[in-house]
N, C-alpha and C positions, 0 to 999 in steps of 0.2 A: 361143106366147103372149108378150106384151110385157107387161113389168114397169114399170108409170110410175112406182111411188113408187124416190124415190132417182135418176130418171134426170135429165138435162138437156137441156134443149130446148129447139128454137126456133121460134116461132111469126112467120112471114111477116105482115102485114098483121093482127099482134094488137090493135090498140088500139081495135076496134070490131067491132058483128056477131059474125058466125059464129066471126074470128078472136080477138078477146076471150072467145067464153064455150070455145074451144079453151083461152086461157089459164087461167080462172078451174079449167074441168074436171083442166085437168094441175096442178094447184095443189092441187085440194082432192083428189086422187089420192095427192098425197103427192110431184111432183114435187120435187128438191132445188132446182132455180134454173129459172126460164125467163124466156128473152132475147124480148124482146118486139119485133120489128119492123116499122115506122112512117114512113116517110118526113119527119113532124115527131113525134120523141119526144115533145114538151112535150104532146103531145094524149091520150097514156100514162097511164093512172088510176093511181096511186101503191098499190103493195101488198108487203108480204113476199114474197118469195123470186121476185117480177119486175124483172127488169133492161132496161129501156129502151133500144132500140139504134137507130142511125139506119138506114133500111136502103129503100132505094129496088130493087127489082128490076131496073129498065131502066137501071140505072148502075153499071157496072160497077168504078167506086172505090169503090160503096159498098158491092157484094158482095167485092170482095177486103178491106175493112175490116171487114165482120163477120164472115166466113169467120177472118179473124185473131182478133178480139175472142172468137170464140165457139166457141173450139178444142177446150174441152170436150165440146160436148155429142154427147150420146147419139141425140136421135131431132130430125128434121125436118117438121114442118107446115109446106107449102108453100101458105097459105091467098093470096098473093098474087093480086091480079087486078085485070083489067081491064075 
């Protein structure tokens, strides 16, 4: 069984949909941070313990930048898609 509160995580294509109420759920779980990724951050709804990240799937400058940025975390939502 997985533990959400306390852990860190990353949500792929969080800042709408399915991948937003991913964020809001690990959030109100008791997540400790979750990294929100968006291809434009700025479209990111502003909240405690979400971290905005730029994070395009099919670019890979951008996966080796959040891969760096987000070295912490614990668990992966791969909600990206096309």
């Amino acid at each position: 069984m997985m533990t959400i509160e306390g852990c860190v995580a990353v949500v792929t294509g969080g800042n709408r949909g399915l991948g937003k109420a991913y964020v809001d759920g690990l959030l109100a779980a008791g997540a400790a941070k979750v990294y929100v990724g968006a291809r434009t951050p700025s479209q990111i709804s502003p909240q405690p313990g979400a971290v905005p990240i730029r994070l395009d799937v099919t670019d890979v400058a951008d996966i080796a930048a959040a891969a760096a940025q987000c070295a912490d975390a614990t668990l992966l939502i791969n909600n990206a898609g096309v």
